[in-house]
DSSP file (Angstrom, degrees, kcal/mol; ACC not computed):
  #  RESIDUE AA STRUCTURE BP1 BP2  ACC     N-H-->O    O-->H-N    N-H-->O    O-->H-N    TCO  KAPPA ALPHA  PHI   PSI    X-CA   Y-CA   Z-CA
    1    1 A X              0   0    0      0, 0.0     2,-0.2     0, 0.0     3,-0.0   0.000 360.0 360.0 360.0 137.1   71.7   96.3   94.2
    2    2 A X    >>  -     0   0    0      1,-0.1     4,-1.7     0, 0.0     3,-1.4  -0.575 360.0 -98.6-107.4 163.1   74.2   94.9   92.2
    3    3 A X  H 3> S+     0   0    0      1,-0.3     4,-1.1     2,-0.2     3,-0.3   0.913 122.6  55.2 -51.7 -71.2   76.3   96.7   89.0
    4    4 A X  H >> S+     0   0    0      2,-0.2     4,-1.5     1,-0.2     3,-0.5   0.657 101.8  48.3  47.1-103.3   74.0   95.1   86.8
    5    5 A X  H <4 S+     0   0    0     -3,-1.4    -2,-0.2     1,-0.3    -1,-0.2   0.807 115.4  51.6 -80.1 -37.6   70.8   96.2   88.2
    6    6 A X  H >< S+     0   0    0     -4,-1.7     3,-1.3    -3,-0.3    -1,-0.3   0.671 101.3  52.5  16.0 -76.2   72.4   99.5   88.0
    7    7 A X  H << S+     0   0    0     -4,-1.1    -2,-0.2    -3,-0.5    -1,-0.2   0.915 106.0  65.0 -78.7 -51.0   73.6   99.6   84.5
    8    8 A X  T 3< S+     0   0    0     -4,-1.5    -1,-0.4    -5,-0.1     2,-0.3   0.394  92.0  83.8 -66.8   2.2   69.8   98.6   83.6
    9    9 A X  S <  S-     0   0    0     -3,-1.3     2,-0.2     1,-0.1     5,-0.1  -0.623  78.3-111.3-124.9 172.7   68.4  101.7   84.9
   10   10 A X     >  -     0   0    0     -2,-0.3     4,-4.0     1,-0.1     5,-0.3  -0.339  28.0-110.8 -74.8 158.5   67.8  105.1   83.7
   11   11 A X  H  > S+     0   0    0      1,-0.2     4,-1.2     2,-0.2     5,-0.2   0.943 119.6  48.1 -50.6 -42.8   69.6  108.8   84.8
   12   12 A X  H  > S+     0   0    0      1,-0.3     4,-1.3     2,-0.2     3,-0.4   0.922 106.6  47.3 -82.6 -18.6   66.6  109.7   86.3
   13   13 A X  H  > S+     0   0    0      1,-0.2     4,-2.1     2,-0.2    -1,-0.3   0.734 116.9  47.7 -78.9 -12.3   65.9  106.8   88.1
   14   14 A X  H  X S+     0   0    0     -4,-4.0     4,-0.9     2,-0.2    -1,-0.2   0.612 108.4  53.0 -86.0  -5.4   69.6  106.8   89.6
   15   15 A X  H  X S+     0   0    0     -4,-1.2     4,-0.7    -3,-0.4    -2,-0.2   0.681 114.0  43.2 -79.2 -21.5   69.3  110.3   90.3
   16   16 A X  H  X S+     0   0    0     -4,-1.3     4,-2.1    -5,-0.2    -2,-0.2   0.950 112.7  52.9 -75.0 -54.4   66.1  109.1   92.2
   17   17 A X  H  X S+     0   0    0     -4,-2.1     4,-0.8     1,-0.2     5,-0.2   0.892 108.4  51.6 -27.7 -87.9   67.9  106.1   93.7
   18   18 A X  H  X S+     0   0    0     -4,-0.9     4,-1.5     2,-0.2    -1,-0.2   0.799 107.9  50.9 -25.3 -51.9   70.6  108.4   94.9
   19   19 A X  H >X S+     0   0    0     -4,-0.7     3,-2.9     2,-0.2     4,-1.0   0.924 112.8  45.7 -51.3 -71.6   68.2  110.9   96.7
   20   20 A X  H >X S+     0   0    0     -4,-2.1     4,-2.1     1,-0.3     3,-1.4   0.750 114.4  47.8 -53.1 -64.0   66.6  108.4   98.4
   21   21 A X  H 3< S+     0   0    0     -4,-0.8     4,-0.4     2,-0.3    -1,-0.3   0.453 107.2  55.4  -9.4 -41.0   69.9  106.7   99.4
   22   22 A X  H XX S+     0   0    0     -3,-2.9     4,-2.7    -4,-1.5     3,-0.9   0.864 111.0  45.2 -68.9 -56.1   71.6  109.8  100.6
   23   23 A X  H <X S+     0   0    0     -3,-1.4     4,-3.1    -4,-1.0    -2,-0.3   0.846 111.6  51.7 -98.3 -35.8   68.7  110.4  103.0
   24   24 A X  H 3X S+     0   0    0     -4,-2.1     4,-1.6    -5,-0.3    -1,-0.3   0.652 104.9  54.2 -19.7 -42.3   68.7  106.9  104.1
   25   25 A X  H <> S+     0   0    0     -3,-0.9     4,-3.3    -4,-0.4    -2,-0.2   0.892 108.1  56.6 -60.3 -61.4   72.5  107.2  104.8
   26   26 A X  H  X S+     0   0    0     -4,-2.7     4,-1.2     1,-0.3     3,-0.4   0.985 109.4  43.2 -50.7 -48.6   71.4  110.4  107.1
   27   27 A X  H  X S+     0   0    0     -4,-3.1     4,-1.9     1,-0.3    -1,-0.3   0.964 107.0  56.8 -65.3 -42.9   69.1  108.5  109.1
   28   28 A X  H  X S+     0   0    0     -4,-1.6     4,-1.7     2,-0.2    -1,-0.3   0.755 109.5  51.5 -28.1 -47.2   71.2  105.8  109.5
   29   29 A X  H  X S+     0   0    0     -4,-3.3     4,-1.8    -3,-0.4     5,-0.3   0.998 111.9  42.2 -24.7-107.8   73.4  108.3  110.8
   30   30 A X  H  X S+     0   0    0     -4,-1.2     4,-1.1     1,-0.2    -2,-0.2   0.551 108.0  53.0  28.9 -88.2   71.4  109.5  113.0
   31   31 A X  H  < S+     0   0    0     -4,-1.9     3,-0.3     2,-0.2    -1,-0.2   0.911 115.1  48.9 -71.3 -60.5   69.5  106.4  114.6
   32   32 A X  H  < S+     0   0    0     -4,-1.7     4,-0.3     1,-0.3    -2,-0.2   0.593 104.6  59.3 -81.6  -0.8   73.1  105.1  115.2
   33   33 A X  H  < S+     0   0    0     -4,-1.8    -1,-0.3     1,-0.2    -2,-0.2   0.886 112.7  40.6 -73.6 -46.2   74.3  108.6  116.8
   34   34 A X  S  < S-     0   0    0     -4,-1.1    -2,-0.2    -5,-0.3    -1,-0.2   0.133 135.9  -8.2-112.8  26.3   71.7  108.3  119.4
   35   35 A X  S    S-     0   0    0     -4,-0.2    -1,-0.3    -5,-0.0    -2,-0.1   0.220  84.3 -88.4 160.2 127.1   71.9  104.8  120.2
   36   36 A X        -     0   0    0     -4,-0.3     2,-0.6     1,-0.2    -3,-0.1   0.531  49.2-117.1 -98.8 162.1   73.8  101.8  118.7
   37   37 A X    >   -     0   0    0     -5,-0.1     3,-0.7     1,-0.1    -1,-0.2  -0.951  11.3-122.5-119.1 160.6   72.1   99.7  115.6
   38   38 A X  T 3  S+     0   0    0     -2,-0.6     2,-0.3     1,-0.2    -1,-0.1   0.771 108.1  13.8 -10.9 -64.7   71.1   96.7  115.3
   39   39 A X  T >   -     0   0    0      1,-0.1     3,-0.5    -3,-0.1    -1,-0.2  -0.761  63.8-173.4-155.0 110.1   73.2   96.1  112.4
   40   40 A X  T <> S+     0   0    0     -3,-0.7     4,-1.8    -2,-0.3     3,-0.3   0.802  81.9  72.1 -57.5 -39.6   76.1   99.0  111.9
   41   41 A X  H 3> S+     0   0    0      1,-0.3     4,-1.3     2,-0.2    -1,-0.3   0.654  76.1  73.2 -67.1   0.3   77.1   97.3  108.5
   42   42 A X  H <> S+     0   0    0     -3,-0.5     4,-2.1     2,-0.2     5,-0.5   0.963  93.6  55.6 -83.6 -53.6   74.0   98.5  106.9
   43   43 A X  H  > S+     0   0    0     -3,-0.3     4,-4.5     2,-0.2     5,-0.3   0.916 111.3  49.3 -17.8 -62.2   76.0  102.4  107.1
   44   44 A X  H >< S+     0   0    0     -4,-1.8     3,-6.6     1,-0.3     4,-0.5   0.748 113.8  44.7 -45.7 -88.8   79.0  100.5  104.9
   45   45 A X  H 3X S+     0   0    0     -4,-1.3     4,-0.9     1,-0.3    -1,-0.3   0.272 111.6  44.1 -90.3  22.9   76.9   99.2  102.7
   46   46 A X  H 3X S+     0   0    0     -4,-2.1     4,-1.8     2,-0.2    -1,-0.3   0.623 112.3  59.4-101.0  -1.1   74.6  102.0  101.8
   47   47 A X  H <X S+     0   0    0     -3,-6.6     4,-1.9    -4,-4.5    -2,-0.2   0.947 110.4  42.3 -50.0 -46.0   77.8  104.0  101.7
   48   48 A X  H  > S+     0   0    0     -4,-0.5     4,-1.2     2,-0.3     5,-0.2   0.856 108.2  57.2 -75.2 -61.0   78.9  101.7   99.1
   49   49 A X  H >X S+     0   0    0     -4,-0.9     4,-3.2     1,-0.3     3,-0.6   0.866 104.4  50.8 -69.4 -41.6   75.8  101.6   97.5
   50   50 A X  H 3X S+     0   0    0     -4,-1.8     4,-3.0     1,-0.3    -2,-0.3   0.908 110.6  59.1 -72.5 -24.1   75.8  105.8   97.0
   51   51 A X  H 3X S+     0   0    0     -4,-1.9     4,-1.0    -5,-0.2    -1,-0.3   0.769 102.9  40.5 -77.3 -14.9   79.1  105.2   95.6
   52   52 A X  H <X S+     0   0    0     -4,-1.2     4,-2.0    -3,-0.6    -1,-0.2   0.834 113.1  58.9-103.2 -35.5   78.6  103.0   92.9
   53   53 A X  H  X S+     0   0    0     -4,-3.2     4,-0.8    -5,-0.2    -2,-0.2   0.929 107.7  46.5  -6.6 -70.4   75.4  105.2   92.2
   54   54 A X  H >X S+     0   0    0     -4,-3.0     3,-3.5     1,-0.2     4,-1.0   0.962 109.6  62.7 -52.9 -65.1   77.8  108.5   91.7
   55   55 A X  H 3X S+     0   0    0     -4,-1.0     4,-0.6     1,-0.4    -1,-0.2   0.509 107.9  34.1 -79.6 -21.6   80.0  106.3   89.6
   56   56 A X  H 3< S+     0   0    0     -4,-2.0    -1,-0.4     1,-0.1    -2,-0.2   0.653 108.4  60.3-107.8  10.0   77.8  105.7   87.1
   57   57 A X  H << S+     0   0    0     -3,-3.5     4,-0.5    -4,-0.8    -2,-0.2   0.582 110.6  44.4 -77.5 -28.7   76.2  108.3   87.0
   58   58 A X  H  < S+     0   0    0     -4,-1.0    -2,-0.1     2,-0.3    -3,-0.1   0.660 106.2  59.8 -56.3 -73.3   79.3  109.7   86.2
   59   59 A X  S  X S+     0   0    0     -4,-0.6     4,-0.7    -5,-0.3    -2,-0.2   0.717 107.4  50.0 -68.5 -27.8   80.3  106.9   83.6
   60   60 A X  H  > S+     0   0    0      1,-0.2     4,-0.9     2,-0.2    -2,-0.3   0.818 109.6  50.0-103.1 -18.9   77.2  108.0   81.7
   61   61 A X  H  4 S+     0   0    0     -4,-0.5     4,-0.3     2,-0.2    -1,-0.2   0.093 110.7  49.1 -94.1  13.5   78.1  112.1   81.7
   62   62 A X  H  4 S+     0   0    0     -3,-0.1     4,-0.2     2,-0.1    -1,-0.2   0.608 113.3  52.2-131.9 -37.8   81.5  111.4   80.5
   63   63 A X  H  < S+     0   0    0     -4,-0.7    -2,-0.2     2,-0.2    -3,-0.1   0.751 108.5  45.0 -48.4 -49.6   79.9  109.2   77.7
   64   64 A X  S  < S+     0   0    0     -4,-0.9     2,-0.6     1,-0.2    -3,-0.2   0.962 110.5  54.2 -88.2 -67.8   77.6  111.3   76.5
   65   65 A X              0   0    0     -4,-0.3    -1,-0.2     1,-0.2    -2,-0.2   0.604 360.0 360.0 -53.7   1.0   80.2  114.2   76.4
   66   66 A X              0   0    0     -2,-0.6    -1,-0.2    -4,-0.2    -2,-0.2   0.287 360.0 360.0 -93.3 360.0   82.6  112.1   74.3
């Protein structure tokens, strides 16, 4: 999901985004504790992905208190 698609959405649907992401991260986790996956670089980039989440989530609480 790009910055973007992001910016377009609302706090609660990035707070939904995020859940689901988080628990995505875990399985990923998970799946690749107990035996290697397919393709490791999905971990980066839903790391990546919660991070730009937080950050605008973030960017919009820091907005509205200002």
């Amino acid at each position: 999901m790009k910055n973007s698609e992001i910016r377009a959405l609302s706090l609660e649907e990035l707070k939904d985004k995020l859940a689901a992401e988080s628990t995505n991260m875990q399985n990923l986790r998970f799946a690749h504790a107990i035996s290697p996956l397919e393709n490791p670089m999905r971990i980066r980039e839903t790391k990546r992905e919660i991070a730009r989440l937080n950050t605008e989530i973030r960017r919009r609480e820091l907005e509205a208190n200002s």
